[in-house]
N, C-alpha and C positions, 0 to 999 in steps of 0.2 A: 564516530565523528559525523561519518553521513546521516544518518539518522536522526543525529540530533539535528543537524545542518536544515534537514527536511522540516524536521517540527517546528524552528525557530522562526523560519522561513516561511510558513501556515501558518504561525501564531499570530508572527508580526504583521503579515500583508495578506490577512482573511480577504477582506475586501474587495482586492485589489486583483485574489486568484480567480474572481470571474469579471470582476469587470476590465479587467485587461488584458488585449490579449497574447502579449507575452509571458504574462503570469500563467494563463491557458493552456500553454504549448508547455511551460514546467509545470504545470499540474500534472498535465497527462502524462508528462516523461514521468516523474515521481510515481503516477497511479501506475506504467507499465515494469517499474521496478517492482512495488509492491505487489502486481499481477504475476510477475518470474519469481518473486519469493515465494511465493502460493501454490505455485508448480513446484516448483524446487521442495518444498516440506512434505510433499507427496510424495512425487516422484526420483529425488536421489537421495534423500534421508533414509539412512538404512529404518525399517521399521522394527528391528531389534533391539535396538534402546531404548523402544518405549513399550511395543508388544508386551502383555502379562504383566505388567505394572500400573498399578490403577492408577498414581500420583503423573505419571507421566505419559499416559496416556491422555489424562484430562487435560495437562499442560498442553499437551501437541494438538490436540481440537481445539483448545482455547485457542491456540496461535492459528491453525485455521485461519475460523472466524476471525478474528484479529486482523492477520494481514490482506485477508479476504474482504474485510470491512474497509480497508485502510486503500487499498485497490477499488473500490466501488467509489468510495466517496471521491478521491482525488479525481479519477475520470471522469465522472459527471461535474466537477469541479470544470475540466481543463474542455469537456465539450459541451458548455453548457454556452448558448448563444454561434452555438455554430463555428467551423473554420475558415479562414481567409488567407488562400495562400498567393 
């Protein structure tokens, strides 16, 4: 449901995630969710459910990339124009 909540919430108010800047401040929160998922697929993912299985090994680089892309864009979303505290 979060996930979706995210995407719905990018889809609907593109615009709006840089020129505003409390859209900004939930970019970057969103970009440092998808930056702990990225660690987390590394780092506590046993690497035995996917080791020596080619089908899923490709998936879990895929997802990398994926949440690794998903974490780039959002933060340069959310500090793009600088912060204003």
């Amino acid at each position: 449901v979060t996930l979706a909540l995210f995407g719905v919430m990018t889809w609907r108010f593109a615009a709006e995630m840089i020129a505003n800047e409390a859209c900004r401040w939930l970019a970057a929160g969103i970009g440092l969710f998808w930056m702990l998922r990225t660690v987390l697929q590394v780092a506590y993912y046993s690497s035995s459910h996917w080791r020596g299985q080619r089908g899923r090994t490709i998936i879990h680089i895929a997802l990398l990339v994926i949440y690794g892309g998903f974490a780039t864009i959002y933060l340069m979303a959310g500090f793009h124009g600088g912060w204003r505290l």
